[in-house]
C-alpha positions as CSV (number, residue, x, y, z in Angstrom):
1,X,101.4,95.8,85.4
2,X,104.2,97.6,86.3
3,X,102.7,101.1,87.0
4,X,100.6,99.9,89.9
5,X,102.9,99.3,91.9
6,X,105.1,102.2,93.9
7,X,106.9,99.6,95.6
8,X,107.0,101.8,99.1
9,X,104.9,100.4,102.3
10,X,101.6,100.9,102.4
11,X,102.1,102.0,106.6
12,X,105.2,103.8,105.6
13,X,104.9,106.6,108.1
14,X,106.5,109.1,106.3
15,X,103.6,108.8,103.5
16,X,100.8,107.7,105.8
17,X,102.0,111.9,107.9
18,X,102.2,113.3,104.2
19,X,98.3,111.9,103.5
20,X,97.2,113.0,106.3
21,X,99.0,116.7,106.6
22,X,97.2,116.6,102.9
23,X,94.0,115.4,103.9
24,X,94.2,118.5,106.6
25,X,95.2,121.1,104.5
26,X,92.7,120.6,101.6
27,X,90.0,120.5,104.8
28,X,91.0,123.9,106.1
29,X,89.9,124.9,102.3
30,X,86.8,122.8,102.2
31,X,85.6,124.9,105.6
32,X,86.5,128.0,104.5
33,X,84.6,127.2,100.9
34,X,81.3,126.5,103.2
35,X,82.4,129.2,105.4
36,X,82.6,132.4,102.9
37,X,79.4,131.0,100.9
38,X,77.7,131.2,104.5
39,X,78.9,134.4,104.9
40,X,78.3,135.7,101.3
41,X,74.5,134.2,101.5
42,X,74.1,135.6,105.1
43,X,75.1,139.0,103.9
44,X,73.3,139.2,100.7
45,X,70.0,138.5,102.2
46,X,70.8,140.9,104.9
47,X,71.5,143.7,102.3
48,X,68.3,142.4,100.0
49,X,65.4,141.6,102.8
50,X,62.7,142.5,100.5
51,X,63.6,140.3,97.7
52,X,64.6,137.5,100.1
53,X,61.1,137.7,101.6
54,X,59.6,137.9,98.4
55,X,61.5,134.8,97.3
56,X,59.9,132.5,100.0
57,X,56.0,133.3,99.5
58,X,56.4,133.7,95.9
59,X,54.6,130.9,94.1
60,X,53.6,128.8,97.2
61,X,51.6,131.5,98.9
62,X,53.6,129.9,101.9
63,X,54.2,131.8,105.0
64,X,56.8,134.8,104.8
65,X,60.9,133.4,104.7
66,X,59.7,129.5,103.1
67,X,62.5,129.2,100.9
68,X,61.7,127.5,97.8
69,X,60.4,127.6,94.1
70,X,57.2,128.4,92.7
71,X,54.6,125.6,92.6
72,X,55.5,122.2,91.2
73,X,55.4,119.0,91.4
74,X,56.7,117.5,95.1
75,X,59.8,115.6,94.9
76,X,59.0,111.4,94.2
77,X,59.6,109.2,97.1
78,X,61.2,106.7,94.5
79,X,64.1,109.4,93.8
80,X,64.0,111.0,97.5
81,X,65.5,107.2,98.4
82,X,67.8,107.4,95.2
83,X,69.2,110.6,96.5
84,X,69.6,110.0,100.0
85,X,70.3,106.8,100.2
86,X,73.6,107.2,97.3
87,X,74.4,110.7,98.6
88,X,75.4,108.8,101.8
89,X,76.8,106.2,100.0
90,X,79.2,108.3,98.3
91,X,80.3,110.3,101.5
92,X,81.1,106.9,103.4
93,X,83.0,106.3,100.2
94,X,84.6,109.1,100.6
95,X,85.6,108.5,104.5
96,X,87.0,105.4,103.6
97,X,89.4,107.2,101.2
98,X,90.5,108.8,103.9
99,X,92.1,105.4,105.3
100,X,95.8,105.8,105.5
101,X,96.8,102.8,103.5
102,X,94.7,104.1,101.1
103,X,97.4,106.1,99.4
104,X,99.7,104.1,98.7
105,X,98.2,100.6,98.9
106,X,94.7,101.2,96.4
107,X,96.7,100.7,93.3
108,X,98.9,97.6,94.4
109,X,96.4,95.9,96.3
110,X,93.0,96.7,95.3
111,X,93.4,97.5,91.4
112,X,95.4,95.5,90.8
113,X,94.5,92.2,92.1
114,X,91.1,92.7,89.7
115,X,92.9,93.8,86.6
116,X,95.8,90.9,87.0
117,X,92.5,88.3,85.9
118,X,91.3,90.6,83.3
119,X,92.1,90.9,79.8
120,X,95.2,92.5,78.8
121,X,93.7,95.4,77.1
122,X,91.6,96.3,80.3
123,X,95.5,95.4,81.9
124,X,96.2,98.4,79.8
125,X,93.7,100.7,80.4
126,X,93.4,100.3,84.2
127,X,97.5,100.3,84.7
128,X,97.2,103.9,82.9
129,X,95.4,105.3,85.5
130,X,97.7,103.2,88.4
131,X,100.4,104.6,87.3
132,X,98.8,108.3,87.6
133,X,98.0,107.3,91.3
134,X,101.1,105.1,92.3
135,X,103.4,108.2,90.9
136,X,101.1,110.9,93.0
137,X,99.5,108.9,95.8
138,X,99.3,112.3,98.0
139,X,97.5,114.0,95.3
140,X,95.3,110.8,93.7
141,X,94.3,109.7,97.4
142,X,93.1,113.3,98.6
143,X,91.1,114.2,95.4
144,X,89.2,110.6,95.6
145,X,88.6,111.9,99.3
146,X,86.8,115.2,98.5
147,X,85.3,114.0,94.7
148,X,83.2,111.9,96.7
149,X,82.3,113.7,99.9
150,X,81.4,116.7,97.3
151,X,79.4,114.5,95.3
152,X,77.5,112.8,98.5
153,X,76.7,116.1,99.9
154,X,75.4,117.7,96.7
155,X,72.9,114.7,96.2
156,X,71.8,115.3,99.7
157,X,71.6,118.7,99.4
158,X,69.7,119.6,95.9
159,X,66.6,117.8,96.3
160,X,65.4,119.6,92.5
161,X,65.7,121.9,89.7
162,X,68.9,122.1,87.6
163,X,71.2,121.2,90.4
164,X,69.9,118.1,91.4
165,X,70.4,116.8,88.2
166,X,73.4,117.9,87.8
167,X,74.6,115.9,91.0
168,X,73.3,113.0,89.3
169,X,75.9,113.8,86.3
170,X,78.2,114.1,88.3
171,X,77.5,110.6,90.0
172,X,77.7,109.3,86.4
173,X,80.6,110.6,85.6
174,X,82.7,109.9,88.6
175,X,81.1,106.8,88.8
176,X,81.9,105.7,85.9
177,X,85.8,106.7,86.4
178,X,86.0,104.5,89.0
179,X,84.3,101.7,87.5
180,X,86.6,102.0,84.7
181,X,90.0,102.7,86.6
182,X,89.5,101.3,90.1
183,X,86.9,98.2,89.6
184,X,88.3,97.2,86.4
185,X,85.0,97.3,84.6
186,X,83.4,95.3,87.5
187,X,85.6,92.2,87.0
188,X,83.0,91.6,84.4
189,X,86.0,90.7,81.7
190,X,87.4,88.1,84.6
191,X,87.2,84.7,85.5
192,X,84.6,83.8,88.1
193,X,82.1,86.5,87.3
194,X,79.1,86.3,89.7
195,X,76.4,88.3,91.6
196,X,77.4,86.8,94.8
197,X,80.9,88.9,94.8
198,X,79.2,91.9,93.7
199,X,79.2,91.7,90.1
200,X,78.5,94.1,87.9
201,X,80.9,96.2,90.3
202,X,79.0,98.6,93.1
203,X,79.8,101.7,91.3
204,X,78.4,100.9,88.1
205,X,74.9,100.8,90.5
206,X,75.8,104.6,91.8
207,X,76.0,105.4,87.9
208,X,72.2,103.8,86.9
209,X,71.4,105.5,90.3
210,X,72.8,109.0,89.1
211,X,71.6,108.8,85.8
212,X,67.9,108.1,87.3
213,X,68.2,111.0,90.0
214,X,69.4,113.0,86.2
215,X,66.1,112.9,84.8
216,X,63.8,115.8,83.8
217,X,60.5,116.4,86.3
218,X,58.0,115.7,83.6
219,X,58.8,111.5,83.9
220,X,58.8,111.7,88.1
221,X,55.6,110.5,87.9
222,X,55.3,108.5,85.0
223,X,54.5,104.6,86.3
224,X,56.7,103.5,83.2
225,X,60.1,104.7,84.8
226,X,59.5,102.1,87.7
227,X,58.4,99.0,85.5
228,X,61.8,99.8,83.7
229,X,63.8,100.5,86.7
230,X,62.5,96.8,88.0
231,X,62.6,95.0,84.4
232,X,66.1,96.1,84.2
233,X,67.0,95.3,87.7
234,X,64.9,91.7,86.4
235,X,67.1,91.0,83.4
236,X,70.0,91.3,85.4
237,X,68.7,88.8,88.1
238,X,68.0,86.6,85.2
239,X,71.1,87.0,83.6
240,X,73.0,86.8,87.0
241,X,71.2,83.1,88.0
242,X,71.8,81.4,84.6
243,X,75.4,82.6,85.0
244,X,75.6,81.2,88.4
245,X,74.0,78.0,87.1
246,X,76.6,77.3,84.4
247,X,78.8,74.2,85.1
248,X,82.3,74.0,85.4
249,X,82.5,77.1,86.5
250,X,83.2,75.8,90.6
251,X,80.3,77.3,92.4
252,X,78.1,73.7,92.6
253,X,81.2,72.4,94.6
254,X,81.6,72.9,98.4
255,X,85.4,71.0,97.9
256,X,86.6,70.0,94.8
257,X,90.1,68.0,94.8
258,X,90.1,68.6,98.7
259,X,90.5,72.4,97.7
260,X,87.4,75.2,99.0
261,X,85.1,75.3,95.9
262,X,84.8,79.1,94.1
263,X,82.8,80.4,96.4
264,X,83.9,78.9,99.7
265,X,87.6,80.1,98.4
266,X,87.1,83.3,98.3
267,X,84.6,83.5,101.7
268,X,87.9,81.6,103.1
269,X,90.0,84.9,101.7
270,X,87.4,87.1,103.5
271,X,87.4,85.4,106.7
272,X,91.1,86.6,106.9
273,X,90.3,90.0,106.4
274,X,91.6,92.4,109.9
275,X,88.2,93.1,111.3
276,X,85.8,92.2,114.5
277,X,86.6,88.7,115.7
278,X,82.5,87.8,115.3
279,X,82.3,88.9,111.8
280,X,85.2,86.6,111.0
281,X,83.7,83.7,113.1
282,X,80.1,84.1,110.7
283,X,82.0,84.1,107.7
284,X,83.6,81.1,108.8
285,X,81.0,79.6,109.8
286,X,79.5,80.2,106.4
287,X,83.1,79.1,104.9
288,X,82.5,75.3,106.2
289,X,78.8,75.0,105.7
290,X,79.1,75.9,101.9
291,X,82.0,73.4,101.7
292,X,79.8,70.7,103.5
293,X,76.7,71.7,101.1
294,X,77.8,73.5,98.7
295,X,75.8,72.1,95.6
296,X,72.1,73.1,98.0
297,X,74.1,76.6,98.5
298,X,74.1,77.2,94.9
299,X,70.9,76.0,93.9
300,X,69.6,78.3,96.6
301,X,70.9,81.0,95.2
302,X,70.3,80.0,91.4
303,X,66.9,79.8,92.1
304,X,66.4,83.2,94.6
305,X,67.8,85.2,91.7
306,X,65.8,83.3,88.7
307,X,62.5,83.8,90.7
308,X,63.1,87.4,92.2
309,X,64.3,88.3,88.9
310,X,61.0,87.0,87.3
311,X,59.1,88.8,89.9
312,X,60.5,92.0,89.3
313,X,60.4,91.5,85.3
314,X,56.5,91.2,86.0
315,X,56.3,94.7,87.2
316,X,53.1,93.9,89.1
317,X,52.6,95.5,92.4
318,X,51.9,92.0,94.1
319,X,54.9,89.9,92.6
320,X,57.0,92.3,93.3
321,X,56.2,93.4,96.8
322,X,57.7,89.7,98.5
323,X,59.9,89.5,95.6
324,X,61.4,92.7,97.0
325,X,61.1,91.8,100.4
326,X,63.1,88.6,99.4
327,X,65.6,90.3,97.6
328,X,67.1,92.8,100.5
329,X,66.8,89.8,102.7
330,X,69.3,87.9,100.6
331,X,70.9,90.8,99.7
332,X,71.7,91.4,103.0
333,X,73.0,87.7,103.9
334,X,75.1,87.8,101.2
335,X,76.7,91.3,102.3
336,X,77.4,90.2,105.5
337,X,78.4,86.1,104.9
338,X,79.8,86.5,101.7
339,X,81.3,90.2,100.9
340,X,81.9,90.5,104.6
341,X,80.5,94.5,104.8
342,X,83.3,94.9,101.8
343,X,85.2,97.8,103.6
344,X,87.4,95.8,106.4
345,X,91.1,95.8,106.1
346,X,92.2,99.4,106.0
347,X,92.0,98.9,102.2
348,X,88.2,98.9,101.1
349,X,87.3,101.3,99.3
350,X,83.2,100.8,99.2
351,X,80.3,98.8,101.0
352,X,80.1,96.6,97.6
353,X,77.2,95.9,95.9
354,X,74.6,94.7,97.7
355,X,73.2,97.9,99.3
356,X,73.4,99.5,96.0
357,X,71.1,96.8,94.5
358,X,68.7,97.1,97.7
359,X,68.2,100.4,97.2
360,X,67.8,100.4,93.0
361,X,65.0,97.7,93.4
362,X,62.9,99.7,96.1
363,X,63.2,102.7,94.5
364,X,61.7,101.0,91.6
365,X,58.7,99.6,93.8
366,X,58.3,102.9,94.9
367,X,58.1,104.0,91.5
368,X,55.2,102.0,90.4
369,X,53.0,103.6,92.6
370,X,53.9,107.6,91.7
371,X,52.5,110.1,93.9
372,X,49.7,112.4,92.7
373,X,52.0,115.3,90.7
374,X,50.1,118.5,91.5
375,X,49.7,120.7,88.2
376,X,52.3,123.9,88.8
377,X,51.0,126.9,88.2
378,X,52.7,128.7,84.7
379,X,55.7,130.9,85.1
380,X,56.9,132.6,82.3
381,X,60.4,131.5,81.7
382,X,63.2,134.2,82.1
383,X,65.4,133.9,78.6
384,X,69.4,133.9,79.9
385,X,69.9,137.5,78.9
386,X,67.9,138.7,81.4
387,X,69.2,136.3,84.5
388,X,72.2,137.4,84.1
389,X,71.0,141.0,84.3
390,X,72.3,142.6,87.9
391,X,69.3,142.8,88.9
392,X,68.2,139.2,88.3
393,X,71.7,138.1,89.9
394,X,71.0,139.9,93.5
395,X,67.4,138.4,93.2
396,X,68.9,135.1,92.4
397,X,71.3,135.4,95.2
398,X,69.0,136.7,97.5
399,X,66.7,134.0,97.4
400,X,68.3,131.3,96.9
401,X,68.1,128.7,99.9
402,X,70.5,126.9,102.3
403,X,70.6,123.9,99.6
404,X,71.5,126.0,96.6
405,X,74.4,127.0,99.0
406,X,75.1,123.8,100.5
407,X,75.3,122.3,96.7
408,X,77.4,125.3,95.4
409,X,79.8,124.4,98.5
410,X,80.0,120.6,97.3
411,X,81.0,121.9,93.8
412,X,83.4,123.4,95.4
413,X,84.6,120.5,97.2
414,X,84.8,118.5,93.8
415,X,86.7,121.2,92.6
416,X,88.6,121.1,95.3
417,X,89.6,117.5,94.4
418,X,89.4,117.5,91.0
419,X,92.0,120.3,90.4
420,X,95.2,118.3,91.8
421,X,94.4,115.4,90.4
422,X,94.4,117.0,87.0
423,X,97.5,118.8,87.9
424,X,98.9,115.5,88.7
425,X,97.7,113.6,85.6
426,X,99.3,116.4,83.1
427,X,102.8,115.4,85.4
428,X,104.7,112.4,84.0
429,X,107.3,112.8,86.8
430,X,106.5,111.1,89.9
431,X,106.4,112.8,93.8
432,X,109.9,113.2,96.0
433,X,107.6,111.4,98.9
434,X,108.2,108.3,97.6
435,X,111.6,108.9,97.4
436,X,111.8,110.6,100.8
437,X,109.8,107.7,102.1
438,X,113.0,104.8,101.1
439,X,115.5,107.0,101.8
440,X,114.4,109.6,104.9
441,X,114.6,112.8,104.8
442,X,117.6,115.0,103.3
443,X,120.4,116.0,105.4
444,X,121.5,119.9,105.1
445,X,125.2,120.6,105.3
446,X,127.8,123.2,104.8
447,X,131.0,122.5,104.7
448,X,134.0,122.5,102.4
449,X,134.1,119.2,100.1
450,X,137.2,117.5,99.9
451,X,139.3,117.9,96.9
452,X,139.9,114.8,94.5
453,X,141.9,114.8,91.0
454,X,140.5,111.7,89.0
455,X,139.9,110.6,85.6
456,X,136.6,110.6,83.5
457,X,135.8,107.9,81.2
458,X,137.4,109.8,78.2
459,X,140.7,109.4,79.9
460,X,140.9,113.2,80.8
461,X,142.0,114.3,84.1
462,X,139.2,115.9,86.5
463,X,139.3,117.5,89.7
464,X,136.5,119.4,91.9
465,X,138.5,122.6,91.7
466,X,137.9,122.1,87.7
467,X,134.1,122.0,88.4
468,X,133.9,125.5,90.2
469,X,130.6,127.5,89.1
470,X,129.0,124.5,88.9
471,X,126.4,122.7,91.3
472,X,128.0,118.9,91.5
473,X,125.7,116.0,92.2
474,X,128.0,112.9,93.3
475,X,127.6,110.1,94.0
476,X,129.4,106.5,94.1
477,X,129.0,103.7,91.4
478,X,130.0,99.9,90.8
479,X,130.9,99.5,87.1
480,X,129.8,95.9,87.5
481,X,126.9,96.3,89.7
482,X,124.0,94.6,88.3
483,X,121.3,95.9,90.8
484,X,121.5,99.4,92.7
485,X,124.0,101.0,90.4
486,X,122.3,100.8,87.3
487,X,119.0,102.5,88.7
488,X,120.6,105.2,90.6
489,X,122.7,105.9,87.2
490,X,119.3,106.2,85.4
491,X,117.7,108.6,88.1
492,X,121.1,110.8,87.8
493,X,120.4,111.0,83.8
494,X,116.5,111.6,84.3
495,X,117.7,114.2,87.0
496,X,119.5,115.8,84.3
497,X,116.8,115.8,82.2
498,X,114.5,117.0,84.6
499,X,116.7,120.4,85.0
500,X,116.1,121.6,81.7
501,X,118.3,124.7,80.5
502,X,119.5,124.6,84.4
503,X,121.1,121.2,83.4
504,X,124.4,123.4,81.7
505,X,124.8,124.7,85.3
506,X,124.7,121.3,86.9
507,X,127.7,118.8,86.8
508,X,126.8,114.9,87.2
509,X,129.4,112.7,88.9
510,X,130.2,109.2,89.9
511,X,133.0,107.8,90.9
512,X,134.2,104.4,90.9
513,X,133.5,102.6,94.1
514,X,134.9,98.9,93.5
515,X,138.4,98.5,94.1
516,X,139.2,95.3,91.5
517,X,137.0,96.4,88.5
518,X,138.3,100.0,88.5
519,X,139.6,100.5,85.1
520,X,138.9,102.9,82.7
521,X,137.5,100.0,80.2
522,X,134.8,98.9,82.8
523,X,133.4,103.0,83.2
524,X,132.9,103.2,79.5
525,X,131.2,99.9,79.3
526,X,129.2,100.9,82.3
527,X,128.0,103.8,80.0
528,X,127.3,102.2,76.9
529,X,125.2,99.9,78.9
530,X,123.0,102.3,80.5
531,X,122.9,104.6,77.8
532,X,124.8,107.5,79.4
533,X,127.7,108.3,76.6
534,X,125.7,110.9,74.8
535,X,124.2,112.6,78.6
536,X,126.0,116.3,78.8
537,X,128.0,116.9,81.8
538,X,127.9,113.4,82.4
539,X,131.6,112.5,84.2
540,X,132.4,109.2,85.2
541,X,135.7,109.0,87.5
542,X,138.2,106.4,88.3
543,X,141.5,106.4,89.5
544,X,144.5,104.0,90.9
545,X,143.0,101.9,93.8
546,X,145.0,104.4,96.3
547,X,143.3,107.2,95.2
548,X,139.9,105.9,95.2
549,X,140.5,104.8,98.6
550,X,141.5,108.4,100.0
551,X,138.1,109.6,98.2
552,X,135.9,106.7,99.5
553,X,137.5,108.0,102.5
554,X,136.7,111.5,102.5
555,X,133.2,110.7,101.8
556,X,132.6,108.0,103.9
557,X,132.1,105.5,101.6
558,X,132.8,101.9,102.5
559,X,133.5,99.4,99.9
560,X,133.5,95.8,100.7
561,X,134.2,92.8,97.8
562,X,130.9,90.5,97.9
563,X,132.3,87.0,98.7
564,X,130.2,85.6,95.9
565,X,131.5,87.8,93.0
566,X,133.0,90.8,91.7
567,X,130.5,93.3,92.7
568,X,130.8,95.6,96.1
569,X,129.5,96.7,98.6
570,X,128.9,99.9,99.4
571,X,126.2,102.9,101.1
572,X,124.4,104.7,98.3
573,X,124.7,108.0,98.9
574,X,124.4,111.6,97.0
575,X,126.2,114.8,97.7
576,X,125.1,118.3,96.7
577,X,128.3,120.6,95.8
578,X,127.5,124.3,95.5
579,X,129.2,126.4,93.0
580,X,131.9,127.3,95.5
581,X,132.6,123.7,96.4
582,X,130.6,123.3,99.8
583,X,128.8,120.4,100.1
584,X,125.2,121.1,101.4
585,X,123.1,118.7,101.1
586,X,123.3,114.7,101.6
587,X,120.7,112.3,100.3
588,X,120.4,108.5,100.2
589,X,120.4,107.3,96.8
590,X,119.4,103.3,98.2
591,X,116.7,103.0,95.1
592,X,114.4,100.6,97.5
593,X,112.1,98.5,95.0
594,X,113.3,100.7,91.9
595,X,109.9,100.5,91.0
596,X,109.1,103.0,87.9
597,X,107.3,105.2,90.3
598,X,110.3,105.4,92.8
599,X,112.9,105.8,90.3
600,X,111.3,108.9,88.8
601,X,110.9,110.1,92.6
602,X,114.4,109.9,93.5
603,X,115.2,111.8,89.8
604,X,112.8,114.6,91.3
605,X,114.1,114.9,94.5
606,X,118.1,115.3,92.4
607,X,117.0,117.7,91.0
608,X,115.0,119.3,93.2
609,X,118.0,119.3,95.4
610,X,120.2,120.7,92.6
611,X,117.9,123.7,91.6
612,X,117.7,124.6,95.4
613,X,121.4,124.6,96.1
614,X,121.1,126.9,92.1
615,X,119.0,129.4,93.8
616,X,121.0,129.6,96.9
617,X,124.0,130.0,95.4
């Protein structure tokens, strides 16, 4: 999957300071979007008292300044839970985004590792969107950040009406983005599929929960929803235990082969997670027991889920009641034995699955028993002509309370998210951080470069004088070189790509940097093999071995014969010539992992460096 992969640290500090100036930036922006809603709301119902005060007693008869709509139907305590309880969800979510290896190290080590076991069309599908985020981890890792928080504090916030639902949407939507692109479906297309490691995948539970809190009012109340909130929950339980049961598949085996069994494998893996020394010792402890019992483990749990699952397909209030009790109880063993709390390491991304499916099954318990729905009084319904009348607007805005604001403000933050991460996604070229992160930082310069009169692989004489009026990128290449070379030849052609109609004003130059396999015969090769013969103002340069060395010279480049072969030696480096022949800028050209990601970084940052030394020039 070779998108996933940027091939750069995941505690690199130079992208771990780049996240983070990110995260800072965009959270400037997020207080001043709460802050000038505040301020718009404070001052609207300043300038508007009477229809501010009219807004809270209407329809209520409540005491002047309740905020609030006319009389309906109070808010369930079934999808009060929903809403709270996955509104937090998604803002701890959303702080764990925020971890610095989460930039650069979700795609690599957290995708990636789920797809690899998957099919290879889901291989496809989720390496798509890894290569989005491994090419523009700054912008990907941010927009997760603030997607989520925005989300969480809308569900909190909007507690009815049109936007509440509308936060459930949005739950389903993003939801099911990352249950797509960052869970891999779930694993459910993998190997080793079971409830135990959090099958169906967490987020997929944030998505039924959304799509619940999404419902009209008129089926709050209806005792049906929470017989088919638990039936469904059921099935799955059902589904889940049979699966577990199914032999062969390594879960009735503590040991097999003197090897840790399925599950006591992957408790093993967690065990090793970074995180409080007592955690680790408890799911260590759990570790050995399961490979010293491991076939009473799994009929434990085969039979937990069978009978819970029956329970809740029942629907009846006194099955369900200790079936649900049951359920968080193992729910919560297996969180903390088997999924370890899920978010350890620096690298995880949610609690898992298990408080999810706590809170689906006691919302549906709750559900069974629906509050009395008082009968709202009629209001005749305002067509949309006339609320977005002026005078409607100022009324609306006048009245509305501090959780239409607060929700309008988490829009905002979504926004806030959303925007850069589309920006990124329409990008196919990958961010100079990467680049910047294998290389350092570019060195500014400005001093005359030194003059050399070589020969281009056409057998024409070339010197720099010849190239006045033109910005020069050069750098140094190995005709035979079989690893750096090659890449850094590719990121000068993409450079030149990447310049567009400024490409005519750009020359590209290499020059021969191995003393034995210098002649002109070995620069055309070099060409034909990486494709460069028909790249304009493409000049490859060789000379006698003299007057190679005087150049290395002048440009500090030191070329040493590998004892093993006939390829060199020698610092990858890039120089920026201005049109008057000063070179001002320097840049390592060492293509690190030569990753996808990182060769389109270092092609950006060419000609990045080439369009600055246009404009100053």
């Amino acid at each position: 999957m070779p998108g996933m992969n940027s091939g750069v640290n995941v505690n690199n500090p130079v992208v771990v300071a780049a996240f983070r100036s990110a995260l800072l930036h965009q959270g400037i922006i997020a207080l001043l979007i709460f802050g000038v809603l505040g301020l718009a709301w404070l001052t609207v119902r300043a300038w508007l008292p009477a229809a501010a005060q009219a807004g809270g007693q209407a329809g209520t008869g409540g005491p002047a300044g309740q905020m609030g709509p006319p009389a309906a139907a109070a808010e369930p305590s079934w999808r009060q839970l929903l809403r709270a309880g996955f509104g937090l969800l998604w803002i701890f979510d959303g702080i764990l985004q925020a971890q610095p290896k989460m930039a650069i190290g979700l795609p690599s080590q957290v995708i990636q590792p789920i797809a690899a076991s998957s099919p290879q069309w889901v291989q496809h599908v989720v390496n798509w969107a890894g290569t989005t985020w491994s090419y523009h981890p700054m912008q990907a890792g941010a927009s997760a950040v603030w997607i989520q928080v925005g989300i969480g504090i809308w569900m909190l916030a909007a507690s009815r009406g049109p936007l509440s639902r509308l936060a459930g949407l949005a739950s389903v939507g993003w939801g099911l983005v990352v249950w797509v692109f960052g869970e891999s479906f779930g694993g459910i297309f993998a190997p080793g599929l079971t409830w135990l490691f959090g099958a169906p995948g967490a987020v997929l539970i944030y998505v039924v929960a959304g799509a619940l809190i999404a419902l009209p009012e008129r089926v709050w109340h209806s005792p049906l929803l929470g017989r088919a909130i638990l039936a469904g929950t059921g099935l799955f339980l059902v589904g889940m235990a049979v699966l577990q049961a199914w032999p062969g598949r390594g879960f009735w085996q503590g040991l097999s082969h003197g090897r840790p069994g399925t599950l006591a494998g992957m408790t093993h893996d967690m065990a090793q997670t970074p995180q409080p020394g007592f955690l680790s010792a408890w799911v260590s402890a759990f570790t050995r027991f399961d490979q010293a019992h491991g076939f009473a483990v799994n009929l434990v749990a085969v039979v937990a889920l069978a009978l819970i699952g029956a329970a809740f397909l029942s629907g009846r209030r006194r099955l369900v009641r200790p079936a649900l009790i049951a359920f968080v109880v193992l729910c919560l063993a297996d969180w903390v034995l088997i999924e370890d709390f899920g978010f350890f390491g620096g690298l995880g991304t949610d609690p898992n699955s298990m408080i999810p499916f706590a809170l689906l099954a006691a919302s549906g318990y709750l559900a069974l028993a629906p509050e009395a729905a008082p009968a709202p009084a009629p209001v005749a319904a305002a067509g949309w002509r006339d609320r977005l009348r002026p005078a409607s607007l100022r009324r609306s805005a006048a009245t509305a309370s501090f959780r239409t604001v607060a929700s309008v403000g988490a829009l905002g933050l979504i926004i806030l998210g959303a925007a850069p991460m589309a920006a990124a996604q329409a990008s196919s070229n990958a961010d100079p951080i990467l680049a910047e992160a294998i290389a350092g930082s570019t060195a500014s310069l400005n001093f005359p470069a030194k003059p050399f009169l070589l020969t281009n692989q056409r057998g024409q004489p070339v010197s720099l004088a010849s190239l006045r009026g033109k910005v020069v990128l050069l750098t140094f290449l190995d005709p035979v070189c079989t690893s750096d070379c090659p890449l850094i030849a590719q990121e000068f052609r993409a450079a030149g790509q990447l310049l567009g109609p400024d490409a005519r004003k750009v020359e590209l130059v290499a020059i021969v940097a191995n003393p034995v396999y210098h002649q002109l015969a070995y620069t055309q090769a070099f060409d034909r093999q990486e494709h460069l013969t028909s790249v304009p103002d493409w000049l490859f340069l060789t000379g006698s071995v003299p007057q190679l060395r005087q150049v290395w010279a002048n440009y500090g480049i030191a070329a040493q014969i590998l004892p093993a072969g006939s390829m060199v030696a020698h610092n990858d480096v890039a120089y920026v010539i201005d049109r008057a022949g000063h070179v001002r800028e320097e840049l390592s050209t060492d293509p690190g992992p030569g990753t996808t990601a990182t060769r389109s970084s270092f092609a950006v940052l060419l000609a990045g460096a080439a369009r600055q030394v246009l404009g100053a020039s």
